[in-house]
C-alpha positions in Angstrom: 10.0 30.7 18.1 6.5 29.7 18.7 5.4 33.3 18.6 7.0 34.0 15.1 5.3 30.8 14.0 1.7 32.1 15.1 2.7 36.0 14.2 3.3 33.9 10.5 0.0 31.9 10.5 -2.2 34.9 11.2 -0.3 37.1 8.2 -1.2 33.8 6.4 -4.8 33.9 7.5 -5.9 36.5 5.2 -4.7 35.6 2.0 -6.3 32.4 3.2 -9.7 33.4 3.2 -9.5 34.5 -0.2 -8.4 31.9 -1.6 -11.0 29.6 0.3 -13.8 30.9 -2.1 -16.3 28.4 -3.2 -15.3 29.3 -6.7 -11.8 28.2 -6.4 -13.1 24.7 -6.1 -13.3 24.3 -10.3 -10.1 25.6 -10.9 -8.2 23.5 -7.6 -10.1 20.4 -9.4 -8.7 21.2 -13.2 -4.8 21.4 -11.7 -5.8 18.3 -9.6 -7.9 16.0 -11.4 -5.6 14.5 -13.7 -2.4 14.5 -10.9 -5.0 12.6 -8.8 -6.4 10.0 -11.6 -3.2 9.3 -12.4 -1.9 8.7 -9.4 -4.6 6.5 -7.9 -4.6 4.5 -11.5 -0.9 3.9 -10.1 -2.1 3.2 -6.5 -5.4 1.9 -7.5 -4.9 -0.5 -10.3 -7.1 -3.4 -10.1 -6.9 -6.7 -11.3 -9.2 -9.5 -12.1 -11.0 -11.8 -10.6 -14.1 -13.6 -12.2 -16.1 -10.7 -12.4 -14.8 -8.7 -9.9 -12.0 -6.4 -10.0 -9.9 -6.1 -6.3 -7.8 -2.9 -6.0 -4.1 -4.7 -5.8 -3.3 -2.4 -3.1 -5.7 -4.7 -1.1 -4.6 -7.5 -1.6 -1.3 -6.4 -0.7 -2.2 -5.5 2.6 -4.4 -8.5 2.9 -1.8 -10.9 1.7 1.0 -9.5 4.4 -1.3 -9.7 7.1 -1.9 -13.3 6.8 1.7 -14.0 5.9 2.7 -12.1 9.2 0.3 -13.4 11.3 1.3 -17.3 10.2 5.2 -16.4 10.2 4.7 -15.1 13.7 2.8 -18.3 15.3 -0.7 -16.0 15.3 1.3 -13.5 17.5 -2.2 -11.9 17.6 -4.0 -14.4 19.4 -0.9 -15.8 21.8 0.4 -12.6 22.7 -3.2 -10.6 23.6 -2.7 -11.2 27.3 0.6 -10.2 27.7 -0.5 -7.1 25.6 -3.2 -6.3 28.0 -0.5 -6.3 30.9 2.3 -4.6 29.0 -0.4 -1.4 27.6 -1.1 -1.3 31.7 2.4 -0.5 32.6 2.5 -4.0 34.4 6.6 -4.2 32.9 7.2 -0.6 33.0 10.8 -0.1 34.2 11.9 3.6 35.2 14.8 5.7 33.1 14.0 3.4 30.1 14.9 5.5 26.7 11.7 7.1 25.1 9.3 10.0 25.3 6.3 8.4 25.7 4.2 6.0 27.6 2.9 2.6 26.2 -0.6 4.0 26.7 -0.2 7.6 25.4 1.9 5.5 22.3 -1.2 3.3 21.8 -3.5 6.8 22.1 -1.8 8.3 19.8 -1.8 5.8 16.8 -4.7 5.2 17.5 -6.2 8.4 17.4 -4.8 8.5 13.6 -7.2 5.3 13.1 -10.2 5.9 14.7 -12.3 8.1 13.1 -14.5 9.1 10.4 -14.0 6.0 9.3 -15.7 4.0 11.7 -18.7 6.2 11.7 -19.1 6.3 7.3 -16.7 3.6 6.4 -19.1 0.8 8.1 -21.7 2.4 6.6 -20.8 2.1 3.2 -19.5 -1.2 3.6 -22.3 -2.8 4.9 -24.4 -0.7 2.4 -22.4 -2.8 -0.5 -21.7 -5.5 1.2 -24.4 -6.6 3.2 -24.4 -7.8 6.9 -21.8 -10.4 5.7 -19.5 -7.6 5.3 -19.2 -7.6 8.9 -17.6 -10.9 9.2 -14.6 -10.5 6.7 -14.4 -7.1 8.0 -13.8 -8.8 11.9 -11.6 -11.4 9.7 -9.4 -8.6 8.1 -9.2 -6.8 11.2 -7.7 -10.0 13.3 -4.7 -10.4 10.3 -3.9 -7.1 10.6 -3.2 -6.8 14.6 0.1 -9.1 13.1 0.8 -6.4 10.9 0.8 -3.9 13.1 3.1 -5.7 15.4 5.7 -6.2 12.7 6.1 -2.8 12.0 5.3 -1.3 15.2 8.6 -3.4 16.9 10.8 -2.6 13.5 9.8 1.1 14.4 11.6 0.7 18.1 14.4 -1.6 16.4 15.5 0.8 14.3 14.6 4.7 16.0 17.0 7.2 16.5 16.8 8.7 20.0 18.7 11.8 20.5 20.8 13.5 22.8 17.8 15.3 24.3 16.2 12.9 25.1 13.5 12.7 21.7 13.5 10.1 19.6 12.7 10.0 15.5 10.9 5.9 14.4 9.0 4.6 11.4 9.2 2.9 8.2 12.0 5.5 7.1 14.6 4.4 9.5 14.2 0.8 9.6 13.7 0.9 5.6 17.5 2.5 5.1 18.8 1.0 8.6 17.6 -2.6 8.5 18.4 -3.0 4.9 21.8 -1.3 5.2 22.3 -4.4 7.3 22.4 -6.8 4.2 25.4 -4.5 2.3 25.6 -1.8 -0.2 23.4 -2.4 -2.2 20.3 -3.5 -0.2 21.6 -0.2 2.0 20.5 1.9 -1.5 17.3 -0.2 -1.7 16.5 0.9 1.6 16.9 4.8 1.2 14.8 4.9 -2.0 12.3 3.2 -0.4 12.7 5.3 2.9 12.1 8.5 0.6 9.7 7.2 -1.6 8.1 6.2 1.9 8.2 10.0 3.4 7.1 11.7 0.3 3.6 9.6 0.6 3.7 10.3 4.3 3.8 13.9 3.9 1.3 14.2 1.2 -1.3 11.8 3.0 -0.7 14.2 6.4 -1.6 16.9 4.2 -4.6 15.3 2.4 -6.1 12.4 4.6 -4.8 12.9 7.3 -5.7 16.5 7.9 -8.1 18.7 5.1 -10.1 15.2 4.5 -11.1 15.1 8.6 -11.4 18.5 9.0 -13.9 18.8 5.9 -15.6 16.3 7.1 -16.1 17.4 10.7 -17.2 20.8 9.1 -19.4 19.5 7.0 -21.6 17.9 9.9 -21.4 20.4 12.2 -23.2 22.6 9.7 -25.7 19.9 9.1 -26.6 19.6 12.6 -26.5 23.8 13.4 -29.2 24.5 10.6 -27.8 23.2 7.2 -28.1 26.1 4.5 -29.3 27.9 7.3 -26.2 27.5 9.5 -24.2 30.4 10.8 -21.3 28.6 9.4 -22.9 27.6 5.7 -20.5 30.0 3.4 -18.0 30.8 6.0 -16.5 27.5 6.6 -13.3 28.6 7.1 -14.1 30.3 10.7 -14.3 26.5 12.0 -11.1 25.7 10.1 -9.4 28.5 11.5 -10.5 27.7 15.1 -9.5 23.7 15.0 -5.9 25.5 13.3 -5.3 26.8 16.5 -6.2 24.3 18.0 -4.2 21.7 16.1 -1.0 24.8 16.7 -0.8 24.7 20.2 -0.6 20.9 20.4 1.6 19.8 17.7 4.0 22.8 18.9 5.0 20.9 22.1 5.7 17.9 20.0 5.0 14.5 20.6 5.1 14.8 24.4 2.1 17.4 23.6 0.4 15.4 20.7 0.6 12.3 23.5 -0.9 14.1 26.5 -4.2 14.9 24.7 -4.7 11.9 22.8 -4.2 10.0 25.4 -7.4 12.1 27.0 -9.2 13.0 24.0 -9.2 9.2 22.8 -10.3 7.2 25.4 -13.0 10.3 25.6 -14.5 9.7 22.7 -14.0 6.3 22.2 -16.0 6.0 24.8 -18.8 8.7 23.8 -19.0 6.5 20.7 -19.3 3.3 22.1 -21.4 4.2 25.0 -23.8 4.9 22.8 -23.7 1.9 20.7 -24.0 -0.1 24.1 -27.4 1.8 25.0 -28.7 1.1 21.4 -27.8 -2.5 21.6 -28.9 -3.1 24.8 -31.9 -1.4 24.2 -32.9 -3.8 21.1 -31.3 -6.9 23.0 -33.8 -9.0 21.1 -32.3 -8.1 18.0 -28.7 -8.7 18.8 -28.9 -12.5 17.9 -30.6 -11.7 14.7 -28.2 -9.4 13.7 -25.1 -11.8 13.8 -27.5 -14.5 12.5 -27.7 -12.1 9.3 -23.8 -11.3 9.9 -22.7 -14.8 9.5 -25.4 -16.2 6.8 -24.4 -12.9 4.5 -21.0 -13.8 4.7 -21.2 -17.4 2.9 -24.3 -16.7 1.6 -25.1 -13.6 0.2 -27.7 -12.0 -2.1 -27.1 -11.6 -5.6 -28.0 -7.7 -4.8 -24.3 -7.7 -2.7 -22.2 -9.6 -5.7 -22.0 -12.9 -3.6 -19.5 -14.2 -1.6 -16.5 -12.8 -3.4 -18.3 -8.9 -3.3 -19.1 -9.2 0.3 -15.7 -10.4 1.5 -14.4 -7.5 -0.9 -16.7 -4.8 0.6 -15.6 -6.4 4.3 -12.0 -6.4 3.6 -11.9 -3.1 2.1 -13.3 -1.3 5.2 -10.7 -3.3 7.5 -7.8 -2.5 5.6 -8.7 1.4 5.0 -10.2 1.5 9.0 -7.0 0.4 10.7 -4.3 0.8 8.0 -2.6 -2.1 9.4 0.6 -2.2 7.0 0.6 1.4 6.2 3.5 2.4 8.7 1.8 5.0 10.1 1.4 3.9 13.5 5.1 2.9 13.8 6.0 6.5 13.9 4.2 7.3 16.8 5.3 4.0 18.8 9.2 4.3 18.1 8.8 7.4 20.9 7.4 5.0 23.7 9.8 4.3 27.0 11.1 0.8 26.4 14.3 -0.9 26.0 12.5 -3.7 24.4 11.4 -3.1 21.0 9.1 -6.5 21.5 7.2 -4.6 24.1 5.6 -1.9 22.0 5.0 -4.4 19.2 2.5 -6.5 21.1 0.8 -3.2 22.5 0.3 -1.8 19.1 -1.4 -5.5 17.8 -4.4 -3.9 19.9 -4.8 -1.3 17.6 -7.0 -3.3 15.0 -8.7 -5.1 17.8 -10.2 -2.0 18.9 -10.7 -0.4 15.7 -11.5 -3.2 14.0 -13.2 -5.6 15.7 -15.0 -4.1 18.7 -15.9 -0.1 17.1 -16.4 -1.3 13.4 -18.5 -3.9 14.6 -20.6 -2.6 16.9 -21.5 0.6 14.8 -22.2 -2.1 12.0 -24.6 -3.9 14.3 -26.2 -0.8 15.1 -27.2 -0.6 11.4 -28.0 -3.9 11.0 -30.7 -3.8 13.7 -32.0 -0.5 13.0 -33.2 -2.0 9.6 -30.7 0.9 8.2 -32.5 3.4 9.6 -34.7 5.9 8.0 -33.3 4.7 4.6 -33.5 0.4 4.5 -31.1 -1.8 3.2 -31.5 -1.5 -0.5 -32.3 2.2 -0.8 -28.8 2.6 0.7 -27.0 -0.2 -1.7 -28.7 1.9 -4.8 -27.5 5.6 -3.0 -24.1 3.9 -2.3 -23.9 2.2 -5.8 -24.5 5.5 -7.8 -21.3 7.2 -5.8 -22.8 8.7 -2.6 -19.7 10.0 -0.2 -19.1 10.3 2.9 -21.4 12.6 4.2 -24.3 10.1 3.3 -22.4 7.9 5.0 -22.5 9.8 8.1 -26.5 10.5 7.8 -26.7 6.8 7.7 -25.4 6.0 11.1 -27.0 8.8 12.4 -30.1 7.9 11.5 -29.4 4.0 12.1 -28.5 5.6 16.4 -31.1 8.3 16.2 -33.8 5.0 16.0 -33.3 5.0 19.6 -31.0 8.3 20.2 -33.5 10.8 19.5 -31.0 12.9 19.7 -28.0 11.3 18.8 -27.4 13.2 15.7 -25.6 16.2 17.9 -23.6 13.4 20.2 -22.4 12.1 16.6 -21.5 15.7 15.8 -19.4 15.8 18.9 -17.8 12.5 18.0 -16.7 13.4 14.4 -15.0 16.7 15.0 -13.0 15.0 18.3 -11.8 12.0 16.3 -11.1 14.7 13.2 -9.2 16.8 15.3 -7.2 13.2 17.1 -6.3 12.0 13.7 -5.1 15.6 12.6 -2.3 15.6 15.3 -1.6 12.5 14.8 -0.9 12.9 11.4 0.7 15.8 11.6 3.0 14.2 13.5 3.9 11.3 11.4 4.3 13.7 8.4 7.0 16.0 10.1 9.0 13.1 11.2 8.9 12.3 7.3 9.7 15.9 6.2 12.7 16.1 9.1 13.9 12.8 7.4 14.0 14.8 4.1 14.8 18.0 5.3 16.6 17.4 8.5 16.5 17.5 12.3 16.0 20.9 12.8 13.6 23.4 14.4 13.4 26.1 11.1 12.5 22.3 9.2 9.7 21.3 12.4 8.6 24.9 11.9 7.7 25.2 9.0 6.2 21.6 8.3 3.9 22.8 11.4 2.8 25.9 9.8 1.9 24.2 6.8 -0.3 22.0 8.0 -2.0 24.1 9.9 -2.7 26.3 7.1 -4.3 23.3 4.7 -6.5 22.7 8.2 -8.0 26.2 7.0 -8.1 25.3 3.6 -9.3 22.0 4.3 -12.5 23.2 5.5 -13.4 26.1 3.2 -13.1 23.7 0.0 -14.8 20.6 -1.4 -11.8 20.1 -4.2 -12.5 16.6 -4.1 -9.5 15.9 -6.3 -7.5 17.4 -3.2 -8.7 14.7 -0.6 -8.6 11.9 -2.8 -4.9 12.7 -3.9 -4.7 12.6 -0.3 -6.1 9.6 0.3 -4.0 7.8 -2.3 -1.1 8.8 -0.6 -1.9 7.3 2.5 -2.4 3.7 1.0 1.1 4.4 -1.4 2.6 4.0 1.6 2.0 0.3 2.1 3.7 -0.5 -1.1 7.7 0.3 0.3 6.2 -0.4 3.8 4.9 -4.1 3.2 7.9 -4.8 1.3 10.3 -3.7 4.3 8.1 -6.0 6.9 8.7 -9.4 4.5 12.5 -8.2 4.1 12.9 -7.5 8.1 10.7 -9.8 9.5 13.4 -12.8 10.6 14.8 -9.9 12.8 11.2 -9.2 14.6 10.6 -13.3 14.8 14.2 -13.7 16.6 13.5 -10.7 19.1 9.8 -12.5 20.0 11.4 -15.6 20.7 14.2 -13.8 23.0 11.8 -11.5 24.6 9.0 -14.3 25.6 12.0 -16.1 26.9 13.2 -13.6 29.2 9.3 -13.4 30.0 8.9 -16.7 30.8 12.6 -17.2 32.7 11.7 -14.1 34.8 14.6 -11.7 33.2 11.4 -9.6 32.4 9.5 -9.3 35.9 6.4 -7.7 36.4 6.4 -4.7 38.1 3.2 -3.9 39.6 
C-alpha cells in the first residue's frame, strides 16, 4: 500500500508543478478571497472595547483559561512537580493501553506549537505591543497550561483504542461521548459539535498547519541562499517536493512514526533555538535587568505609541493564545495515544506545553529583541512597518537581525530552525487532521490513505504559492476550532475535576507508586 501511495504522489507531481505557477496566485486569490473574508468575519468578529476592538475569539480562549485554571485549584501551579516526574517516566507502569510514551506525547503536540510562531509571532507582538507585551504574553501563557490540561485528560477519557493496539482521541470523541452521557439530546449536541470540530481540523491541517509552515520555511531558505538570486527563487516547488517526501515517509508509519522523530527533532531544535538565545543573553548580561525593567514598566505603563495598557495586554494576549493554542484541541489528539491507564496522568504532562512555549521560548526570543534595541530596525521603525501590515517574513528578519547583533551568523542557524519546526508542526498536523477525516470518513486504510496523500500534495503547493487567501483561510480554521472545543471543556469539566481529586489521592495514599 505504501508503494501505490508514493507511485500516486509522483503521477500527482507533475500536474503539480503546473499548477504551482506564480501566475495562478491571482486567480487562487479571486476563488478564495471572499470564502476567506467571510469566514474570518465569522471567526474574527470583534467587539468593543473603549477604543479598542478584541477579536471575540480571544477572549474566548482567554476567558476559559482563567475559568479552568480557578475551577481546577491553579492545577498549573500545584501540579508542575508532579508533571515534571510523570513527563520522566517516574509512574510509568509496563502493558498500560496506548501507543505512545508521555515524552514522545508531549513531543509531538508540541512540535504542532512550537514554531514559526515563536520566531515572527514575538516579533510582531512586541513590535505593537511594546516590551510590556511580554508580560501579558507570560500571563496568557500560565492560564492556558489549565487549558491544556482540561482537554488533554478529556482526550484520554474519552479515546477509542482498538483491537490493534492504536488508539483514535481528541475533541471529537469526548464531544459526542461525554455529552452522550447527559441523554439524547446533549448526545446530538455533541456530534454536531464533534463534526463541526473535524471539518476545522482538517482544513487548518491543510492550511496552518501544513502550506503556511512550509511557505514560510521556503521563503527563508531562499533569503538566506541568495534572495532573487537563489537557486531556488522561481522553482520553489523543488523544496516543497523534497520536505513532501519527507513529511510521506513519517506520517505513513503513523503516530508511532510521527512520535519517534518528534520526539528527536524537537528537543533538537528546541534546543538549537534556545541555545542560542542563552549565548545572546549571557553575552549582554548587563542588559538583562534592563530588559524586564522595560518588560514590567510597559506592561502598566505603556506609551501612547503601543495604545496603553489595554493595547499592550491585547498585543501580549494575542501572541499567547495563537503561540500555544491552549483551547484549540489540537494537542488532545496527539496525547489520547500516550501509554496510561490514567487519563489524569497525561493531562498534567500536557499543562507543560504552554510553559515551554509560552513562557520560557516566547520570552526569551522577546528578550532578545528587547536588548538588541530591535536590531538593525529600532523600536518604532518596526511598530510603523508592523502597523502598515508587514507579514511574517518581516517578522522573521526582525529576530534575525535582533540574534545576528551578536550571532554574526545566526541568520543561517535561524534558517535551520524554521524549516525543522515547519517540518515538526507539519506531521503533527497532519496527524491531528487524519484522525478528524477518519472520524468523518471512517477507520480505514483507503480513508488514512488518501488523507495522507493529500496533504502531502498541498506541502507542494504550499510552497510554490503565496495565495495569501489560502493560508489565512487556513489559519481561521485552526482558531474555529476553539469555539465547539471551549464549549466541550466548560460542559465536561466536573468529570476532569472528580478524576484530579481521585488520581492525587491514589498519589498521595501510594495506590500510584513511583517507579523509578
Amino acid at each position: 500500500m505504501k508503494r501505490s501511495l508514493f507511485t500516486i504522489f509522483l503521477t500527482t507531481f507533475i500536474p503539480i508543478l503546473s499548477f504551482a505557477q506564480s501566475s495562478i496566485d491571482d486567480k487562487i486569490n479571486a476563488v478564495f478571497d471572499p470564502i476567506t473574508s467571510a469566514v474570518e468575519r465569522v471567526i474574527f468578529f470583534t467587539v468593543s472595547f473603549g477604543e479598542f476592538t478584541i477579536p471575540f475569539v480571544l477572549i474566548w480562549l482567554i476567558t476559559g483559561a482563567i475559568f479552568f485554571t480557578i475551577y481546577m485549584r491553579f492545577v498549573n501551579i500545584t501540579a508542575f512537580r508532579h508533571a515534571l516526574d510523570v513527563v520522566r517516566g517516574k509512574y510509568d507502569k509496563p502493558g498500560e493501553k496506548g501507543e505512545v510514551s508521555h515524552f514522545q506525547a508531549l513531543a509531538t503536540a508540541l512540535s504542532g506549537t512550537v514554531g514559526v510562531g515563536n520566531i515572527a509571532g514575538v516579533a510582531i507582538a512586541v513590535s505593537l505591543g511594546g516590551p510590556g507585551a511580554t508580560f501579558w504574553m507570560i500571563l496568557a501563557g500560565i492560564f492556558g497550561m489549565a487549558s491544556k490540561f482540561v482537554e488533554c485528560s478529556l482526550g484520554v477519557m474519552y479515546r477509542n483504542v482498538h483491537s490493534d493496539g492504536s488508539v483514535s482521541g481528541g475533541p471529537m470523541y469526548y464531544m459526542s461521548k461525554g455529552f452522550a452521557e447527559k441523554g439524547p439530546f446533549w448526545g446530538t449536541v455533541g456530534k454536531v459539535l464533534a463534526v463541526l470540530f473535524a471539518i476545522a481540523c482538517i482544513g487548518g491541517s491543510l492550511g496552518g498547519g501544513n502550506m503556511v509552515q512550509i511557505n514560510q520555511a521556503t521563503q527563508q531558505l531562499i533569503a538566506v541562499t541568495g534572495g532573487e538570486n537563489s537557486f531556488l527563487a522561481g522553482q520553489a516547488w523543488i523544496f516543497g517536493a523534497l520536505m513532501a517526501v519527507i513529511v510521506g515517509i513519517v506520517i505513513l508509519g503513523g503516530i508511532k512514526s510521527i512520535a519517534k522523530v518528534t520526539d528527536k527533532v524537537v528537543p533538537f531544535m528546541v534546543g538549537i533555538y534556545v541555545t542560542a538565545a542563552i549565548i545572546v543573553l549571557i553575552a549582554n548580561i548587563s542588559q538583562i535587568p534592563g530588559a524586564f525593567g522595560q518588560i514590567f514598566a510597559g506592561a502598566f505603563s505603556s506609551k501612547a505609541m503601543y495604545g496603553g495598557i489595554v493595547g499592550v495586554l491585547i498585543q501580549g494576549f494575542r501572541r499567547a493564545a495563537f503561540s500555544n493554542e491552549a483551547g484549540v484541541g489540537s494537542a488532545s489528539i496527539a496525547h489520547s495515544a500516550v501509554k496510561t491507564d490514567e487519563p489524569i496522568s497525561e493531562g498534567v504532562v500536557a499543562l507543560l506545553e504552554p510553559f515551554i512555549d509560552t513562557v520560557v521560548i516566547c520570552t526569551m526570543t522577546a528578550l532578545v529583541i528587547v536588548i538588541s534595541g530591535y536590531g538593525d530596525i529600532g523600536a518604532e521603525a518596526a511598530f510603523q512597518s508592523f502597523s502598515s501590515g508587514s507579514g511574517n517574513d518581516a517578522a522573521i528578519a526582525l529576530t534575525s537581525s535582533a540574534f545576528a547583533q551578536t550571532i554574526s551568523w545566526f541568520p543561517i542557524v535561524l534558517s535551520l530552525a524554521v524549516i525543522l519546526f515547519a517540518l515538526s508542526t507539519m506531521i503533527s498536523w497532519s496527524y491531528y487532521g487524519l484522525k478528524s477525516w477518519t472520524y468523518l470518513f471512517g477507520e480505514s486504510k483507503t480513508a488514512e490513505n488518501i488523507y495522507k496523500l493529500i496533504f502531502c500534495v498541498f506541502v507542494i503547493i504550499g510552497s510554490a504559492i503565496t495565495a495569501k487567501s489560502v493560508f489565512n483561510f487556513g489559519d481561521a480554521m485552526i482558531f474555529a476550532m476553539c469555539f465547539p472545543n471551549v464549549f466541550a471543556l466548560y460542559f465536561l469539566i466536573p468529570n476532569v475535576r472528580k478524576a484530579y481529586n481521585k488520581y492525587m489521592d491514589k498519589i498521595k495514599s501510594g495506590e500510584i507508586a513511583r517507579t523509578s
